[in-house]
C-alpha positions as CSV (number, residue, x, y, z in Angstrom):
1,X,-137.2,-168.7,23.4
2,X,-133.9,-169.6,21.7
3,X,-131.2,-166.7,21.8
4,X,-130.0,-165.4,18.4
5,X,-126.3,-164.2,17.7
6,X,-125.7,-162.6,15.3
7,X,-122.3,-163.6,13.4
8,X,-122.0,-161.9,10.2
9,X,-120.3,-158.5,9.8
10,X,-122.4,-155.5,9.1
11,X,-121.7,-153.2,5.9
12,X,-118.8,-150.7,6.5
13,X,-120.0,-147.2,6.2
14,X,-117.9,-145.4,3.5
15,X,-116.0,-143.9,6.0
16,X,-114.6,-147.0,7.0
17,X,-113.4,-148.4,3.3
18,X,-110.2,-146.7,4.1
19,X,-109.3,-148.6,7.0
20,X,-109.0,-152.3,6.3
21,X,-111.2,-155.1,8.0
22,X,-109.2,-156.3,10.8
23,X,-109.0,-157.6,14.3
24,X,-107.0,-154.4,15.0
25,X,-103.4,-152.3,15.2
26,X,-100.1,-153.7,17.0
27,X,-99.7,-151.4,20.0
28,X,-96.0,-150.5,18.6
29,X,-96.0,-149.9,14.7
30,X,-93.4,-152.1,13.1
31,X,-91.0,-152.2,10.2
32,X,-92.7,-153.7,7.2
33,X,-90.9,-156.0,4.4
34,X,-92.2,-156.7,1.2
35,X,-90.5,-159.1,-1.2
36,X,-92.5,-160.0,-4.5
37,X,-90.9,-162.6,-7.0
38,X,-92.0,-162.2,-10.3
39,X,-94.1,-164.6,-12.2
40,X,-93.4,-167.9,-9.4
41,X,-95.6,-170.2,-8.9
42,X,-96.7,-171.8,-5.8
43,X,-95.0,-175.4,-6.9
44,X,-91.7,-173.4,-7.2
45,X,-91.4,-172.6,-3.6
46,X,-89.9,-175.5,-3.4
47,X,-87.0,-173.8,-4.8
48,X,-87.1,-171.4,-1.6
49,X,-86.1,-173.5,1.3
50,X,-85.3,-170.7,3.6
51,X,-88.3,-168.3,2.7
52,X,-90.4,-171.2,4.0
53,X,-87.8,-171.7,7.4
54,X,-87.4,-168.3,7.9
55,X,-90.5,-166.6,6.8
56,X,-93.3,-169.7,6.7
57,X,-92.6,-171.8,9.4
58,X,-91.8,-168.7,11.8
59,X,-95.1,-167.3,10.5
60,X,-98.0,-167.9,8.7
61,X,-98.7,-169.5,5.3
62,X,-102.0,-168.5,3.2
63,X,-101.9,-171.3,0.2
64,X,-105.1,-170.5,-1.7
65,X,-104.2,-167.4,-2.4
66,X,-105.3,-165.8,-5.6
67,X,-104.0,-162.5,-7.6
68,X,-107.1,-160.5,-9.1
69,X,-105.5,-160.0,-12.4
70,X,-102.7,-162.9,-13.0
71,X,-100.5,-160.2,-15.3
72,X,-97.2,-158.3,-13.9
73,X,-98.9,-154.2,-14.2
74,X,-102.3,-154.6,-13.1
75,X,-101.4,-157.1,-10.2
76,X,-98.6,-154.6,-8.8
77,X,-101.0,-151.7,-8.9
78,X,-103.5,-153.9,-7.0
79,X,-100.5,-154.3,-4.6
80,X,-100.0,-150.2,-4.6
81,X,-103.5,-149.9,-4.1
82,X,-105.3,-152.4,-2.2
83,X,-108.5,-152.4,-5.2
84,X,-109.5,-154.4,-8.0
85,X,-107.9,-153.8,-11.4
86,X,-111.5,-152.4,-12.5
87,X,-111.3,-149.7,-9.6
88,X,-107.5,-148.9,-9.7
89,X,-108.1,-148.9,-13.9
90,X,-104.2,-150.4,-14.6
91,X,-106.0,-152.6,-17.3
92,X,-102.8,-154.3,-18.8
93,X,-99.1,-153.8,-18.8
94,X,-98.7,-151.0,-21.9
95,X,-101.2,-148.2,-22.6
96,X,-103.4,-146.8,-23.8
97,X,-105.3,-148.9,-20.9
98,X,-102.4,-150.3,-18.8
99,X,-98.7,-149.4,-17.8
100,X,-97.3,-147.2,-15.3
101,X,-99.0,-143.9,-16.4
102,X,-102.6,-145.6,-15.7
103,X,-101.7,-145.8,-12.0
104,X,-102.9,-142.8,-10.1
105,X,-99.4,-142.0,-7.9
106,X,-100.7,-139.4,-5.3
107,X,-102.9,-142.7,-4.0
108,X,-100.7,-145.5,-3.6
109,X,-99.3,-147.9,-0.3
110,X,-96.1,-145.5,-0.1
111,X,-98.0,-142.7,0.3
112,X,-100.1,-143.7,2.8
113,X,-97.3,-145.2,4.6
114,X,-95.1,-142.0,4.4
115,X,-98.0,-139.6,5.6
116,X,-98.5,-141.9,8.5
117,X,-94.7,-141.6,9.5
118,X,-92.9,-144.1,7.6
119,X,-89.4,-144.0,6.1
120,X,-90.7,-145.8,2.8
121,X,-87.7,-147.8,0.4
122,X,-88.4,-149.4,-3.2
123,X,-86.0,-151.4,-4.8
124,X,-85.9,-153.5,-8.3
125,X,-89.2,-153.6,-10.3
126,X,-92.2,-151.0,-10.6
127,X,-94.8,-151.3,-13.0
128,X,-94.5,-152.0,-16.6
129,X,-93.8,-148.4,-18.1
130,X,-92.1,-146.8,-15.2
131,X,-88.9,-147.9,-16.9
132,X,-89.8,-145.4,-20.3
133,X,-91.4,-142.8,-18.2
134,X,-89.8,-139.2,-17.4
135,X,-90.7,-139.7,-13.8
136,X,-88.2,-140.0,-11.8
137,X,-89.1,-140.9,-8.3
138,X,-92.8,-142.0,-8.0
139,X,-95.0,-140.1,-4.8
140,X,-94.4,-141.5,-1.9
141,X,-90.9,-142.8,-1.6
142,X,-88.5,-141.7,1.1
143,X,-85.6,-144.2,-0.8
144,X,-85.8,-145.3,-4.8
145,X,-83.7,-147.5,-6.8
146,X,-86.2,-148.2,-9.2
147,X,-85.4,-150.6,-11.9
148,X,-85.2,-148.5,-15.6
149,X,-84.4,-151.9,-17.7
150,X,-86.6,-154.5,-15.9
151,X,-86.4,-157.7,-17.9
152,X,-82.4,-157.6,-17.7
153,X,-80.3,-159.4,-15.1
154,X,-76.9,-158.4,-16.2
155,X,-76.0,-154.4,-17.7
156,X,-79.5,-153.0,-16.3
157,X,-80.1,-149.7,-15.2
158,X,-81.9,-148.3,-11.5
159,X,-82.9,-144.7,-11.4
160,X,-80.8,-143.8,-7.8
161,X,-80.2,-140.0,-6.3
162,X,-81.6,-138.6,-9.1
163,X,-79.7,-140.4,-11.8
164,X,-79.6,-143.1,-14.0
165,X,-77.0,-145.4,-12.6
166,X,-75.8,-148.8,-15.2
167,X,-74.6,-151.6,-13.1
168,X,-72.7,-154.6,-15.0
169,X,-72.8,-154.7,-19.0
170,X,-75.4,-155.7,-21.6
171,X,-73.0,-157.4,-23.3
172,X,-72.6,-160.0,-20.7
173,X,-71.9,-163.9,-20.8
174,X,-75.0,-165.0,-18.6
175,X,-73.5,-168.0,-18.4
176,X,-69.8,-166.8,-17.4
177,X,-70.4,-163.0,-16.3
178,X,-67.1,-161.0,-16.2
179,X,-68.8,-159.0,-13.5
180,X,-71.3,-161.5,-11.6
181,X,-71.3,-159.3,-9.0
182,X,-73.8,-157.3,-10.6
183,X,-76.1,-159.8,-10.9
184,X,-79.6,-158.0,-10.2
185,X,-81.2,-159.8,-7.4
186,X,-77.5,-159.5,-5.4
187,X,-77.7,-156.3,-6.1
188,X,-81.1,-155.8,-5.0
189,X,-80.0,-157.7,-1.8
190,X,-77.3,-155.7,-0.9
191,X,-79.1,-152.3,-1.6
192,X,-81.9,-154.1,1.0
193,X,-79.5,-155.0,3.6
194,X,-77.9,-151.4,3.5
195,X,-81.3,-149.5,3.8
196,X,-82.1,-151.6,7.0
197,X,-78.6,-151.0,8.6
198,X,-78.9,-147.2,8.0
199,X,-82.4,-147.1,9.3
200,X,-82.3,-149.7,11.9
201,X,-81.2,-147.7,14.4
202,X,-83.7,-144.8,14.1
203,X,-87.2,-145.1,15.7
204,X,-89.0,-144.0,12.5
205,X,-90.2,-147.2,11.5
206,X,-89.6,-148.1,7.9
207,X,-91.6,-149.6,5.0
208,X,-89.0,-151.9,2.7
209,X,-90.2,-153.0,-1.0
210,X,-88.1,-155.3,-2.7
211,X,-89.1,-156.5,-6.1
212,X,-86.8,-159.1,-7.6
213,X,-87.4,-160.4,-11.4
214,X,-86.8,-163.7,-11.0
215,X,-87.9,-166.3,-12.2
216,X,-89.6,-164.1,-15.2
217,X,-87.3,-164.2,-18.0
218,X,-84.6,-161.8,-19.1
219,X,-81.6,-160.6,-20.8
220,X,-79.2,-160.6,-21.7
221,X,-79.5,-163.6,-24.4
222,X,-75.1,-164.3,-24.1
223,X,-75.3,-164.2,-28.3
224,X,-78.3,-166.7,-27.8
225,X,-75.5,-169.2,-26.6
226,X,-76.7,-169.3,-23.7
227,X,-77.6,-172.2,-21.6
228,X,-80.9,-170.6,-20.2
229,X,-81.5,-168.4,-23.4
230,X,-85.2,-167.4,-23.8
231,X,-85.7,-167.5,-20.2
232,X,-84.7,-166.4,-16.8
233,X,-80.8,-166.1,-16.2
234,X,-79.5,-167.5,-12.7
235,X,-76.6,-166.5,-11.0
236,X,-73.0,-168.1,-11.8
237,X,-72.7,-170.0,-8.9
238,X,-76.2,-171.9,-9.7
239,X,-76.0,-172.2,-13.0
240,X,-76.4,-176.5,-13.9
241,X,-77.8,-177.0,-10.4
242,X,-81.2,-178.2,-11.5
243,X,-80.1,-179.7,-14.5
244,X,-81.3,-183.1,-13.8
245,X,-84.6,-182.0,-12.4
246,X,-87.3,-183.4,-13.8
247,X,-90.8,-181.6,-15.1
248,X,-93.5,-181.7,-12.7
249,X,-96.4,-183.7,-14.4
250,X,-99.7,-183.0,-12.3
251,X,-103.0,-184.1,-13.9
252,X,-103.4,-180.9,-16.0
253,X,-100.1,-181.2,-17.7
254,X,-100.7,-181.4,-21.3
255,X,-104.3,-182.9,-20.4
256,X,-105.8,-185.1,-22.5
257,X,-108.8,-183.6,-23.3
258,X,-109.6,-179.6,-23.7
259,X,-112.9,-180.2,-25.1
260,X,-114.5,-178.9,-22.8
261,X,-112.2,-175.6,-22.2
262,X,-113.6,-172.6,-24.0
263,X,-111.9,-170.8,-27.0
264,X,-108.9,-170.7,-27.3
265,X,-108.0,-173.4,-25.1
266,X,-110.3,-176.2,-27.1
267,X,-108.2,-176.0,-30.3
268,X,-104.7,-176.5,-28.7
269,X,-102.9,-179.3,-29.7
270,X,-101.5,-181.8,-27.5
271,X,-97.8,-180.5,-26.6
272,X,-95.2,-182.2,-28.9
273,X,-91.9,-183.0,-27.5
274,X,-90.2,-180.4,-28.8
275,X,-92.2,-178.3,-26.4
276,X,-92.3,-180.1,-23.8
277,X,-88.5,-180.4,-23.7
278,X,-88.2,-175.8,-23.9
279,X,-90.7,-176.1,-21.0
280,X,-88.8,-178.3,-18.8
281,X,-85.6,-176.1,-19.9
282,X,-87.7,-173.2,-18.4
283,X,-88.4,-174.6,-15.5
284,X,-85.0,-175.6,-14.7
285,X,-83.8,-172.2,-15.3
286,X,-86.7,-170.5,-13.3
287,X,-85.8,-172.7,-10.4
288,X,-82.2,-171.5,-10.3
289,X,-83.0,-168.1,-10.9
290,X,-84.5,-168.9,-7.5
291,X,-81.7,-169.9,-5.6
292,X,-80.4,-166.6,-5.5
293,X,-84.1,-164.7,-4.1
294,X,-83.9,-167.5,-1.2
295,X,-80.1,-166.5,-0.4
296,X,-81.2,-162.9,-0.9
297,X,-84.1,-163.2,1.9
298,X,-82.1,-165.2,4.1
299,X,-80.0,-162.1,4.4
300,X,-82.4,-159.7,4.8
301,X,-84.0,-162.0,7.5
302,X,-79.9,-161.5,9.1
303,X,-79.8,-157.9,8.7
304,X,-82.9,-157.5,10.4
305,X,-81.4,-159.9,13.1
306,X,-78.4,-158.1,13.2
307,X,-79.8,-154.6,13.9
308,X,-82.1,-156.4,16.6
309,X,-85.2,-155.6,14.6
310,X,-86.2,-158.6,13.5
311,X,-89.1,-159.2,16.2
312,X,-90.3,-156.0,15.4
313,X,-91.0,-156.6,11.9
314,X,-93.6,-157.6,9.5
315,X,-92.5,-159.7,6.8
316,X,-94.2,-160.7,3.9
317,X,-93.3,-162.6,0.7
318,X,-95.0,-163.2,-2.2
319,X,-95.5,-162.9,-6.0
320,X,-97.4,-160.8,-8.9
321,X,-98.9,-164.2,-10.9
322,X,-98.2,-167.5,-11.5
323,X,-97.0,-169.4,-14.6
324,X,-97.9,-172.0,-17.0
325,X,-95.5,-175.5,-17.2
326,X,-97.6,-177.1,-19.8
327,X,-100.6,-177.7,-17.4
328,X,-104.1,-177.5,-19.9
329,X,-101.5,-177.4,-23.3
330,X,-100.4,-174.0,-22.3
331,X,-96.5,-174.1,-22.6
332,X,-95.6,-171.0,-21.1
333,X,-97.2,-167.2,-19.6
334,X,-99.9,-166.1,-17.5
335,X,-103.3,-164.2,-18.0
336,X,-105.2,-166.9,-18.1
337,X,-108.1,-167.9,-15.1
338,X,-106.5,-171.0,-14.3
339,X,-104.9,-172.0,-10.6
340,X,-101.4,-171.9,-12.1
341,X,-101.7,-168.2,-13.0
342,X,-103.8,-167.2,-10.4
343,X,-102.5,-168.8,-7.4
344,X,-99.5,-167.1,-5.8
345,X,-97.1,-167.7,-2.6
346,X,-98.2,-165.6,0.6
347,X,-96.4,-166.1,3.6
348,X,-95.9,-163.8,6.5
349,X,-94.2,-163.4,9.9
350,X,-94.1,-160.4,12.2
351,X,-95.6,-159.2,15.9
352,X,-98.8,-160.6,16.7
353,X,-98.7,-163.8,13.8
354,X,-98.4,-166.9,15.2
355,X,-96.1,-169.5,14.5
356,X,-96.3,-171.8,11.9
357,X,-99.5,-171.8,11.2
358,X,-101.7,-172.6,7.9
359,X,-104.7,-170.4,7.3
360,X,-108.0,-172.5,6.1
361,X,-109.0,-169.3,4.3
362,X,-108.8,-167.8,0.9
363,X,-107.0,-164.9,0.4
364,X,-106.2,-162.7,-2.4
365,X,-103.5,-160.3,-3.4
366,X,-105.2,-157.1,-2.5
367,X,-105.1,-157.9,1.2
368,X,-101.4,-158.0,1.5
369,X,-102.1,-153.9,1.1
370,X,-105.4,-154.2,4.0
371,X,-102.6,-156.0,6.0
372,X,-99.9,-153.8,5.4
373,X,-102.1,-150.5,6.3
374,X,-103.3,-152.6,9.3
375,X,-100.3,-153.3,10.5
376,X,-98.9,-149.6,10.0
377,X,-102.1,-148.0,11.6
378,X,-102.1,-146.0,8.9
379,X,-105.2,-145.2,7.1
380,X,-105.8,-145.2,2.9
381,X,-107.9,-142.2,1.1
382,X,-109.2,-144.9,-1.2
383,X,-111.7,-147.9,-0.6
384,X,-109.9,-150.9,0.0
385,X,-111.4,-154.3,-2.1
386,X,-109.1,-156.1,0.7
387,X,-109.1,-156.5,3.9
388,X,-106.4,-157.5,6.8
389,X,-104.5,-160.7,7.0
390,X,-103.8,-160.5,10.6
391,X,-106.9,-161.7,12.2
392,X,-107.1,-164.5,9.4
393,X,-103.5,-165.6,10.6
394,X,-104.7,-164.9,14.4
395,X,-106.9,-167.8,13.8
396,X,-106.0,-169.7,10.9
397,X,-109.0,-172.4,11.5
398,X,-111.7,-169.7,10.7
399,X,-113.4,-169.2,7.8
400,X,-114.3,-165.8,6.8
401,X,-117.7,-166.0,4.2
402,X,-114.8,-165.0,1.7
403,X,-115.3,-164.4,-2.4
404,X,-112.6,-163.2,-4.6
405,X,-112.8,-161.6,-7.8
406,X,-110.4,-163.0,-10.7
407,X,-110.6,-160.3,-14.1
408,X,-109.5,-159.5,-17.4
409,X,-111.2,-156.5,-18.4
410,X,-110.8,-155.7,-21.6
411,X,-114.0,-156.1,-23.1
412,X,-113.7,-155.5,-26.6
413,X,-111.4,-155.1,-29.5
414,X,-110.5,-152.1,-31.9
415,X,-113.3,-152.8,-33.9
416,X,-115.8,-152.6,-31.0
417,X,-116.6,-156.0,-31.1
418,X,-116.0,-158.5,-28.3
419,X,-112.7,-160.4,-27.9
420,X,-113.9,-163.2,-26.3
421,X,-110.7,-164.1,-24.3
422,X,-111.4,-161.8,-21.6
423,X,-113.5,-163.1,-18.2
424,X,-114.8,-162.1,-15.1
425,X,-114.8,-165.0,-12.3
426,X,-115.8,-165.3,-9.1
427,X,-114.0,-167.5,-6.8
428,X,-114.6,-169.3,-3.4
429,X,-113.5,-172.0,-0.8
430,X,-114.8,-174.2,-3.0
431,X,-115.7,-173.4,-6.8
432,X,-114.5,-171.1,-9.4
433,X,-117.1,-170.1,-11.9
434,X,-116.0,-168.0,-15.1
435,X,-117.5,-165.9,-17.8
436,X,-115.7,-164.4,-20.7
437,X,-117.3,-161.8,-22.5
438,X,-118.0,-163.8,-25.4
439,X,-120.2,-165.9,-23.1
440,X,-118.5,-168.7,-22.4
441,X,-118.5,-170.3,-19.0
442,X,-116.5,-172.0,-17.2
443,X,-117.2,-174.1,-13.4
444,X,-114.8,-176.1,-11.9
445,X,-115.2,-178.1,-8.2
446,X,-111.7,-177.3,-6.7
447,X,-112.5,-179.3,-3.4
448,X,-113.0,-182.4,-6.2
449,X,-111.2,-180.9,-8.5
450,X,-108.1,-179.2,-7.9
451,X,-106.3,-179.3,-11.6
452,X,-109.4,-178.0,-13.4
453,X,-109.8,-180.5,-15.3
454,X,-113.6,-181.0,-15.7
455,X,-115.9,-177.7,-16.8
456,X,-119.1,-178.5,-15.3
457,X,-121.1,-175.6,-17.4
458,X,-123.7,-178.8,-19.1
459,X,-123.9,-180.6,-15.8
460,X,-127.7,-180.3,-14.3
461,X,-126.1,-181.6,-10.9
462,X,-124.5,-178.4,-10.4
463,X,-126.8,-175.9,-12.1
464,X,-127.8,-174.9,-8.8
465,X,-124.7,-174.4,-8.0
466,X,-124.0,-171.9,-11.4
467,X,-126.6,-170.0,-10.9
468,X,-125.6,-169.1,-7.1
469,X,-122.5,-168.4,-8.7
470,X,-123.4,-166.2,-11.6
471,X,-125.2,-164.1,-8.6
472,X,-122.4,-163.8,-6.6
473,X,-120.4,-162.5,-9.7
474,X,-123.1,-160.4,-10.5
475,X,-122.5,-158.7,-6.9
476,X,-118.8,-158.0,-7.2
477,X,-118.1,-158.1,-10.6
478,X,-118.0,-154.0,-10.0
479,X,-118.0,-153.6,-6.8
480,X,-115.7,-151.3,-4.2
481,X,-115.0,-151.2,-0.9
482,X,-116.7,-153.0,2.0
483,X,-118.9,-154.3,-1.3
484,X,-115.8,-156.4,-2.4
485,X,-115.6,-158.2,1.4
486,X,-119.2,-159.0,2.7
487,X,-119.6,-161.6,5.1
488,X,-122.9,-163.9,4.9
489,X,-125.1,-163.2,7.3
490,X,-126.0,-166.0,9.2
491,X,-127.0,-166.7,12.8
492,X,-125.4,-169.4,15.3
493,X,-129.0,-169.9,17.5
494,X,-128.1,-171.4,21.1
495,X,-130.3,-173.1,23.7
496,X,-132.3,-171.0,25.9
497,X,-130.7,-170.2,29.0
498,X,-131.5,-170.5,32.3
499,X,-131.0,-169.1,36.0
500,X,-128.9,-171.6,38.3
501,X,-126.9,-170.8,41.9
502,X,-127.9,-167.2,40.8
503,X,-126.3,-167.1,37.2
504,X,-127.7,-166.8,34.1
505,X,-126.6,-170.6,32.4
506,X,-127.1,-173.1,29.2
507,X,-127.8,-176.9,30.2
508,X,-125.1,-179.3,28.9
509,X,-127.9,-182.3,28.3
510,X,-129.8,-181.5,25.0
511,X,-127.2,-179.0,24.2
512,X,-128.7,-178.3,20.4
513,X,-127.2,-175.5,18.5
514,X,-129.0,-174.2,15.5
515,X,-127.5,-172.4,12.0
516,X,-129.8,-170.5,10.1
517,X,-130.0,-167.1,7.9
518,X,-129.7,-163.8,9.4
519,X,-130.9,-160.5,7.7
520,X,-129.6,-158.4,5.3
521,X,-125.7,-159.3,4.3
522,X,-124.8,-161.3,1.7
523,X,-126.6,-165.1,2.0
524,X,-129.6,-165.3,-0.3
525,X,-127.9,-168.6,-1.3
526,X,-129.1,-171.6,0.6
527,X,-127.2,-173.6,3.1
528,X,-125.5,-176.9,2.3
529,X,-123.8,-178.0,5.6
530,X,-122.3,-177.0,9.2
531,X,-120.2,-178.2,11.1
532,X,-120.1,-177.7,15.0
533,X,-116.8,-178.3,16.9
534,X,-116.7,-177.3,21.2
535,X,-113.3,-176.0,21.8
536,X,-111.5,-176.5,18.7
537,X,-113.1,-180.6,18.9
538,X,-115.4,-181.9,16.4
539,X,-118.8,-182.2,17.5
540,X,-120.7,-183.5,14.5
541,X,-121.9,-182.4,11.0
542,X,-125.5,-181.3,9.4
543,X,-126.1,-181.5,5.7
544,X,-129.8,-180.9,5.8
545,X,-132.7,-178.7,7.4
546,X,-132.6,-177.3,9.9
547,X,-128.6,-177.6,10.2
548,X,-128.8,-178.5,13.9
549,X,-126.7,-180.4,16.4
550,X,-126.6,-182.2,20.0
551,X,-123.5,-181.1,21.1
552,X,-121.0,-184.0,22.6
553,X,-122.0,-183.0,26.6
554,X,-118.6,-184.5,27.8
555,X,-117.1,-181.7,26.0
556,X,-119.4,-178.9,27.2
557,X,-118.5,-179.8,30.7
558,X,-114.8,-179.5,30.6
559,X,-114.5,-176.3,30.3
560,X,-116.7,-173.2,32.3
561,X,-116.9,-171.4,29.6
562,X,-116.8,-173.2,26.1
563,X,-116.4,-172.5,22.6
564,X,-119.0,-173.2,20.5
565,X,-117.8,-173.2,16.4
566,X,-119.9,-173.8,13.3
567,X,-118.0,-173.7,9.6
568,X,-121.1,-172.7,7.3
569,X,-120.8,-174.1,3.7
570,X,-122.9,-172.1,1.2
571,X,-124.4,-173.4,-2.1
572,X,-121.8,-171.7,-3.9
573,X,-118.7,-172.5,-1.8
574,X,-118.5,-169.9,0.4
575,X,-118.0,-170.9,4.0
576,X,-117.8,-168.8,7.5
577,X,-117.3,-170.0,11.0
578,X,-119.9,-168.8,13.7
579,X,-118.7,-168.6,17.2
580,X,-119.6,-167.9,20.3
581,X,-118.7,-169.0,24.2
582,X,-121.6,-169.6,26.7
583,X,-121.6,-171.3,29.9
584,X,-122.3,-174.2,31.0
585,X,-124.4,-174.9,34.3
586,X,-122.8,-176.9,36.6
């Protein structure tokens, strides 16, 4: 009789939602770094050559990566948090439903971090309202230089040892500062390299969050003279550097036909160009607001060199949301479901990451909380929808079962009537289904797909496929916890075994592995296709029933011990890798 393993993970019990999912803590707890751009794309890293050398290519890279709510509040409270928008309840970036007040303080990263030992440091941007609130330093923070004019890169103010400090004037040439010194994100920089020189050489570990606005726009506007008015401001020294640089034109970029897009998408016009020549202005300007974050991490990367606590250090960059360049007629913003808004730069180096490496997986922005509480060994008094990076990046080929929940949720307007603009959407390795309130829909094939340019809502070839989808939503669309992160359960069945010199053994001839569904879990949806690999070496590929294969013998035998691998695609996209090692007889 065949032996069944089973792969999938088994629900948390609610005493472990606090803990995030992970392969486990680093015997030594490091310094953790957090730097978040605001509003950047995952196209713009090109503007960040030395995040990728010093961060990416030392570490790991997660490039599906997808913020819950694609808007600056609710995506940083998902970051203090580690929950969806609809459990942390930071619905938008002003009140009555959104802004700084909405966030519960008293249950945030900091002060998890800070009751588990750490020195904690913020500097630059907080969420949207902190900057009009009487608070002065939020729960939680050992260090705070918290930004009290966000949007402004000269002639801002930082609340700092209990008083509003100004740095630079508002009345500033952006273009030819008389004080560029006080540009924000060298500023920002400097305070960040200070805090890790003072604390370097204590052995309380410390928690560093750096939150630059660029490339989001910002004053001042130089008497609207200026040559990046409207937009983000880059330092002096790069103003003009991007001045030739042309627009990047994927497929989406002002696409042809919206017809298919749901309200209010399907009545844009094509982009005239007028437009089109302020969006490439924008870009330009974003990208050389850039150049400044990329120096900026560079020297933070030095500092922690310098104080010899680099290797000891969990680094982490990313960003709140994306940003529209024209792709799908949208000249400019975020909040919308699409990849541009959603998708957002996650790269990460530290102990126990290896190097250089590309994670298969999707991941979302809620996990870079899971990962930081994972890393810390510290423990959250709130379910976490996220769960820890570091076994992902452990083994970047491994898929994980993984869905991710995209929302807007604002459900109606004053009135009481729907708005019809806001969604719910479920996303997966594959597909991205979407439903606004109004009851639109919205399916798009990424694996065929990538720019989103076909809604396949009226195709009968993937109804199948929408309905799977619509369940899965159904599922999450409220959920919590270890609700937010179930694995499928599924079952990798291996050949009997059998007793040879004395030890229990598989055969290598007829070496047939088996996929099916395991109980309970999270996969009622059927099986599409697995594919078996021995030792990290492709071994063949099932698209039908019984999703079984003869494994290549040659490479069972060259190893005692091998390791058997299946990636499980799902109807609706989701995919996880069973594994298992057995022996071989000899």
């Amino acid at each position: 009789m065949a032996v069944a393993v089973l792969a999938a993970a088994a629900a948390l019990g609610a005493a472990a939602d606090t803990r995030p999912a992970a392969a486990g803590t680093p015997p030594e707890r490091p310094n953790i770094v957090v730097v978040m751009s605001d509003d950047q794309t995952t196209e713009e890293m090109r503007f960040l050559p030395e995040v990728e050398r010093l961060i990416g290519a030392r570490g790991a890279t997660f490039p599906d990566t997808t913020a819950n709510w694609p808007i600056c509040c609710p995506s940083r409270a998902t970051f203090m948090t580690g929950q969806y928008a609809h459990n942390h309840g930071v619905l938008g970036n002003s009140p009555p439903m959104g802004g700084f007040g909405r966030l519960d303080s008293e249950h945030t990263l900091p002060v998890w971090l800070q009751r588990s030992g750490y020195s904690t440091i913020h500097i630059g941007k907080f969420l949207n309202g902190y900057e009009t609130s009487p608070v002065g330093v939020p729960p939680g923070w050992s260090e705070w230089h918290g930004s009290k004019q966000t949007y402004t890169f000269y002639g801002y103010q930082l609340y700092e040892d209990g008083q509003v400090v100004t740095y630079g004037s508002p009345n500033e040439d952006p273009d030819d500062p008389a004080d560029p010194a006080s540009y924000s994100t060298d500023v920002y920089t400097d305070k960040a390299v200070r805090a890790i020189e003072e604390r370097a050489p204590s052995e309380q570990p410390f928690f560093l969050s750096v939150a630059y606005l660029a490339p989001h726009s910002g004053r001042p506007e130089g008497g609207g003279t200026s040559r990046c008015v409207d937009t983000a401001k880059p330092a002096a020294r790069h103003l003009g550097l991007l001045g030739d640089e042309p627009l990047p034109l994927p497929p989406s970029f002002n696409e042809a036909d919206v017809s298919d897009k749901p309200r209010p998408i399907s009545g844009f016009e094509p982009l005239t160009e007028q437009q089109i020549t302020r969006i490439t202005k924008n870009y330009r300007c974003r990208g050389e607001s850039l150049f400044a974050v990329d120096e900026g991490v560079k020297r933070i990367v030095e500092a922690l060199r310098a104080s010899g606590e680099l290797d000891e250090t969990l680094i982490v960059y990313t960003s709140d949301n994306g940003f529209f360049h024209g792709e799908h007629r949208v000249g400019s913003g975020k909040n919308r479901v699409y990849e541009e808004a959603v998708r957002v730069p996650l790269l990460m180096r530290g102990p126990g990451i290896p190097r250089g490496v590309e994670v298969a997986d999707i991941a979302g922005n809620a996990d870079v909380t899971a990962t930081v509480l994972d890393a810390a060994g510290a423990r959250a008094d709130r379910p976490l929808d996220g769960r820890s990076l570091l076994g992902l990046a452990a083994h970047p080929e491994r898929y994980h079962g993984r869905e991710l929940l995209i929302e807007q949720d604002a459900p109606t307007k004053p009135d009481g009537n729907p708005r019809g603009t806001e969604y719910q959407a479920v996303r997966t390795s594959r597909y991205k289904l979407v439903r606004y309130w109004d009851g639109q829909v919205e399916l798009y094939d990424l694996g065929a797909d990538p720019y989103e340019l076909e809604n396949l809502r009226s195709d009968p070839a993937y109804d199948d496929i929408q309905r799977a989808l619509l369940d899965r939503l159904d599922k999450i669309d409220e959920c919590a916890g270890s609700d937010c992160r179930r694995k499928p359960a599924l079952k990798l069945i291996l050949p009997d075994r059998v007793r040879k010199h004395g030890k229990r053994c598989r055969t290598a001839g007829d070496f047939v592995v088996k996929v099916r569904k395991g109980g309970g879990g999270s996969a009622q949806t059927p099986i599409v296709r697995a594919s078996f690999r021995v030792d990290g070496k492709r071994s063949g590929t099932d698209r039908s029933t019984p999703f079984k294969r003869e494994l290549n013998s040659r490479l069972l035998r060259a190893k005692r011990k091998p390791r058997i691998e299946a990636d499980v695609e799902l109807l609706d996209g989701r995919i996880l890798t069973l594994r298992d090692r057995v022996r071989v007889c000899r």
